[in-house]
N, C-alpha and C positions, 0 to 999 in steps of 0.2 A: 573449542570452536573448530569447526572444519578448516580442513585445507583451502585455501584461497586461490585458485589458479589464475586469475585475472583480475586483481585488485582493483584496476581502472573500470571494469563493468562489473562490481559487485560492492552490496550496499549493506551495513550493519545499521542495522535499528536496536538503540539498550531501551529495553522494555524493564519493569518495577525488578521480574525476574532475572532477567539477563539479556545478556545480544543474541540476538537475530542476524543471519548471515544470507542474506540474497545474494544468489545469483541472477544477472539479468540478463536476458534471452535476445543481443542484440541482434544476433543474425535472424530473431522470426518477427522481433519489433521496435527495428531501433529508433525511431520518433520517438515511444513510448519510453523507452531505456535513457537517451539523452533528457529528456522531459524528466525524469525522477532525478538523477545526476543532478541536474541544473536547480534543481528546487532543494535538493540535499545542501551542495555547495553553499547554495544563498541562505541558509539554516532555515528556511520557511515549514519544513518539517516538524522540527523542534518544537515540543508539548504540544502538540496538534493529539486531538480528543482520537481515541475509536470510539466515536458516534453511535455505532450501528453494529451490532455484535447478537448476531441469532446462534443460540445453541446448535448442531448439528449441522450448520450449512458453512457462517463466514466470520470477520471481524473486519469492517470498512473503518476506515480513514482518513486522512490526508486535505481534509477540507482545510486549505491556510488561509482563508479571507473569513471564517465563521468558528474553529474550532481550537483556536491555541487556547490553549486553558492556562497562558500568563497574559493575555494580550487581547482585550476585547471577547471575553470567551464566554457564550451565548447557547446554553443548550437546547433553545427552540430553533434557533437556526442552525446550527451546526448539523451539515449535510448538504445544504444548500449553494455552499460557493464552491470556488475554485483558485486560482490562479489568477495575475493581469496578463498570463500569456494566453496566446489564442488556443482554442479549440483543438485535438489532435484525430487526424481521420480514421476509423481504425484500422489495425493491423493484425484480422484476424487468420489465424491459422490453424492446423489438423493437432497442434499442444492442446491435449485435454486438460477439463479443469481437473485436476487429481489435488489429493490433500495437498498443502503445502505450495499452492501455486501462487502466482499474483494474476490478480484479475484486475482490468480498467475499471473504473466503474464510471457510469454514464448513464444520461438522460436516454429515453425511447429514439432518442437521435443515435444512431451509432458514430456519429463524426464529432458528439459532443463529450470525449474525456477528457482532462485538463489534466487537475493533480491530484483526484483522490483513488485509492485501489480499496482490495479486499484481499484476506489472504484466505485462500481456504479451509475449513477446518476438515474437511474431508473431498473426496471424488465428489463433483457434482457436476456431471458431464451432460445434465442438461443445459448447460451455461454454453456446451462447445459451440463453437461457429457464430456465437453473437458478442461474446465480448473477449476484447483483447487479453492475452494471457503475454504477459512479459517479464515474468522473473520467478525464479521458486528459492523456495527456504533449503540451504542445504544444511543448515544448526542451529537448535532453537529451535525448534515446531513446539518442543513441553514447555516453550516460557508462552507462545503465541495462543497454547491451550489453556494456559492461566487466566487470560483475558477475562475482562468483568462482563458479562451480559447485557442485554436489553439495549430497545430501541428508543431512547439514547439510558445506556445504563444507568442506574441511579449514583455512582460514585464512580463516573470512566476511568480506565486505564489510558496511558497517553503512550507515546515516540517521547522517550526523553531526551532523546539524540537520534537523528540520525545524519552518517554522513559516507560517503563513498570510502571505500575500505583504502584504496591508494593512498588516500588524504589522514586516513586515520592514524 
C-alpha cells in the first residue's frame, strides 16, 4: 500500500482483490471530499454493487439506497439512488479525468451528485469541465482493473469495506 500522508482525507476501499487507497482532493472539492467521508463513516458504502463497469472508459458505484448487495439489493435499480443527504453542487475544476481518478457521478443536472463516483480506468478527458473529479487512487488501480464488466455486470463486484484511512 502507498504511503498515506493524510489519513483524515484519504479513503481505502478492500475490493474481492485488495485495497484501494484514495486520495481526496480536498482543496479542488471539499463538499464532494466531506460527502464521501461522511457516507464512509456511516458504513453506507459497504457491499454497495459497481453497477456500471464499461471496459476501457470506468467502474461506477456508490449507489447506497439501490445497490448493497446485503441489504435490499436490486440489480434493475441499482444506479438509480443516492443518499438521504441533499444534492451536492459541483465542484468542478482544470484536474483532468486521468486513469485512476474519482469522478462525481450525476444526473444532466450538474448540482445533482449525491453518493455515487466512478473511478476511471483510463485518461478520459472528455469528461473535463463537466463532472467533478475529487480523489484519485494512489495503490490499487490493478485490483480496480479486476473489476467484473457490464451494465450492470452479471456477477458484480462490490466495496467490501470502505472506510476513511485515519479510522482504519
Amino acid at each position: 500500500m502507498a504511503e498515506i500522508k493524510d489519513p483524515e482525507n484519504a479513503i481505502i476501499i478492500e475490493l474481492k482483490d485488495g485495497p484501494v487507497v484514495i486520495e481526496l482532493l480536498t482543496e479542488i472539492a471539499p463538499k464532494h471530499c466531506e460527502r464521501m467521508k461522511e457516507l464512509a463513516r456511516a458504513g453506507l458504502y459497504d457491499n454497495v454493487a459497481f453497477h456500471r463497469v464499461i471496459e476501457g472508459f470506468m467502474a461506477q458505484t456508490g449507489d447506497v439506497a439501490n445497490a448493497n448487495m446485503e441489504k435490499g439489493w436490486n440489480p434493475r435499480v441499482a444506479g438509480t439512488g443516492g443518499s438521504d443527504l441533499p444534492n451536492l453542487p459541483a465542484e468542478f475544476s482544470r484536474i483532468p479525468h486521468d486513469r485512476g481518478t474519482i469522478g462525481a457521478a450525476r444526473s444532466s443536472n450538474p448540482n445533482s451528485a449525491n453518493s455515487q463516483f466512478f473511478i476511471n480506468f483510463k485518461d478520459n478527458h472528455f469528461l473535463n469541465g463537466q463532472y467533478t473529479v475529487y480523489g484519485r487512487v494512489i495503490s490499487g488501480m490493478e485490483h480496480v482493473d479486476k473489476i467484473a464488466r457490464g451494465e450492470p455486470p452479471a456477477n458484480p463486484d462490490r466495496m467490501i469495506s470502505v472506510k476513511v484511512a485515519a479510522d482504519a
